[in-house]
C-alpha positions in Angstrom: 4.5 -15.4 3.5 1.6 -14.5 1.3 -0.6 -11.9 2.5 -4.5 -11.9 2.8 -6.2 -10.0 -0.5 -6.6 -6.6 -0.5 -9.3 -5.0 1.8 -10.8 -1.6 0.8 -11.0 1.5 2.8 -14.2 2.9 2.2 -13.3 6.4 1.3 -11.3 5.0 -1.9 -14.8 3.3 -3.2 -16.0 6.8 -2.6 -12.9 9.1 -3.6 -13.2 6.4 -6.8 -16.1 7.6 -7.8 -15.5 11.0 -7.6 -12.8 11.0 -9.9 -10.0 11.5 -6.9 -7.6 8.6 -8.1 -6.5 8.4 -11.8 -4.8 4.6 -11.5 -3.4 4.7 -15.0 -1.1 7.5 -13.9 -1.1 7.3 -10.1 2.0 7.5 -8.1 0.9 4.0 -5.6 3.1 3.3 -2.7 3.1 0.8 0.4 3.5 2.0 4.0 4.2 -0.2 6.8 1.7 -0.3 9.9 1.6 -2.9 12.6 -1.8 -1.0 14.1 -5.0 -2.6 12.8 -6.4 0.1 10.0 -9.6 1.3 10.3 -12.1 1.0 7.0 -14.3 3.1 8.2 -13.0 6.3 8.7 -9.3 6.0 7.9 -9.1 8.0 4.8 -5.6 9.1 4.1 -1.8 8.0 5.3 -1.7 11.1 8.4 -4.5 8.4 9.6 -2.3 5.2 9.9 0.2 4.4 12.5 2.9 4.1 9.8 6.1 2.7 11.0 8.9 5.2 12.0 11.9 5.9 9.6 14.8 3.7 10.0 16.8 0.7 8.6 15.7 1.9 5.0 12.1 2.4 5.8 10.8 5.9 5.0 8.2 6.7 7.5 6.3 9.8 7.6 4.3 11.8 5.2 4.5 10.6 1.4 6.6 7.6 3.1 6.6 4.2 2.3 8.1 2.0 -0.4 7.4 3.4 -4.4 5.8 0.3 -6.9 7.4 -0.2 -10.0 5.7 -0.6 -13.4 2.5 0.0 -12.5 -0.1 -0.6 -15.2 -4.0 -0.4 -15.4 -5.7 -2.1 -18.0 -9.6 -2.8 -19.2 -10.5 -5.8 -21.1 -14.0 -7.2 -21.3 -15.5 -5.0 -18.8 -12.9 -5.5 -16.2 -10.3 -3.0 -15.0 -6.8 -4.2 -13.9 -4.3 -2.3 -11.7 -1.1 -4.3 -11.6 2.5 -4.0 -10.4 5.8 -5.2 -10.1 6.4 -7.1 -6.7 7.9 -5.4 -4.6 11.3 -6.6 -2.8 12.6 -4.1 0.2 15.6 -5.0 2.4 16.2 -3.5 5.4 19.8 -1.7 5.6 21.7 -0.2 8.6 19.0 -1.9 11.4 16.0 -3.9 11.6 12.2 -3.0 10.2 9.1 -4.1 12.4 7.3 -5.0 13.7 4.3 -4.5 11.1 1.4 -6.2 10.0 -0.4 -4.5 7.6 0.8 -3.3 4.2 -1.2 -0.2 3.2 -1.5 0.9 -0.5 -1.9 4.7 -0.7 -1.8 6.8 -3.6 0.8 9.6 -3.6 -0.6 11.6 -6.2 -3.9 12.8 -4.6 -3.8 16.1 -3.3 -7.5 16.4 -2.0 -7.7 14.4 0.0 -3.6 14.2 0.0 -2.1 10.6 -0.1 -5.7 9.0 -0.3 -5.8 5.8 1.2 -7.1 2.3 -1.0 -6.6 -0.7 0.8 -4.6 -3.1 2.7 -2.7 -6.8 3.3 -3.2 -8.5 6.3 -0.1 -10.4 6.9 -1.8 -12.1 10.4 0.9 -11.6 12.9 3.3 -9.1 13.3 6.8 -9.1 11.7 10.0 -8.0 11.6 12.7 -7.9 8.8 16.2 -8.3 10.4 19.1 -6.1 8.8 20.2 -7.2 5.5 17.5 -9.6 5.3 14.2 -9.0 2.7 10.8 -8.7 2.4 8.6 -9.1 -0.4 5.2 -7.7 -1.6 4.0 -10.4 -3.7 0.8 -9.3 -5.6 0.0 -11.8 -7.9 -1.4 -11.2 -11.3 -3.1 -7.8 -9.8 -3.2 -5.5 -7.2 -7.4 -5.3 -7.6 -9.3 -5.9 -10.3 -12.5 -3.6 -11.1 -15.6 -5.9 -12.8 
């Protein structure tokens, strides 16, 4: 199921600016939620409703799932941040239900785990043990232009 495209928190267009979030080297990961985030004044993961730890879901501070072979680029003006997709299978019980997949960055430290956007998935789901879910991101996690 694709999800919707990424929808900033505010903070990150602000913490961008400041120089808070170095993408090239950025540890990025994706927490579950099924609680609608706030753009406004969620800021870092503590603010989320992140889904509890269990059937090989981290919850919890600094949780989440890690992307692999993240990249950003510039050509012609335009920033890239890609990754890998992202394939998680839940192991020893079931994961859900969520909704929204946040992308946080685990490297900030002030603010800690800074917040940058999230996937709408439109209704709530649930991966079944041994069964997978996967973060499909296209060409690009966001693109700066």
């Amino acid at each position: 199921m694709p999800a919707s495209t990424l929808t900033f928190y505010q903070d990150f267009k602000e913490q961008l600016g400041k120089g808070v979030h170095n993408l090239s080297t950025a540890t990025l990961k994706v927490a579950f939620t099924n609680t609608a985030p706030n753009v406004a004044t969620h800021t870092v993961l503590a603010d989320i409703t992140q889904l509890s730890t269990g059937g090989g879901y981290t919850g919890g501070a600094g949780g989440g799932l890690a992307l692999d072979s993240v990249t950003y680029t510039e050509s012609g003006g335009t920033g890239t941040l890609a990754a890998a997709d992202e394939v998680f299978t839940a192991s020893g019980g079931p994961v859900g239900p969520f909704r929204y997949a946040v992308l946080y960055n685990d490297s900030t430290t002030s603010p800690a785990d800074a917040l940058i956007g999230y996937w709408d998935y439109g209704s709530s789901i649930t991966v079944a043990d041994t069964e997978t879910f996967t973060l499909d991101f296209g060409a690009s996690l966001l693109t700066i232009a």
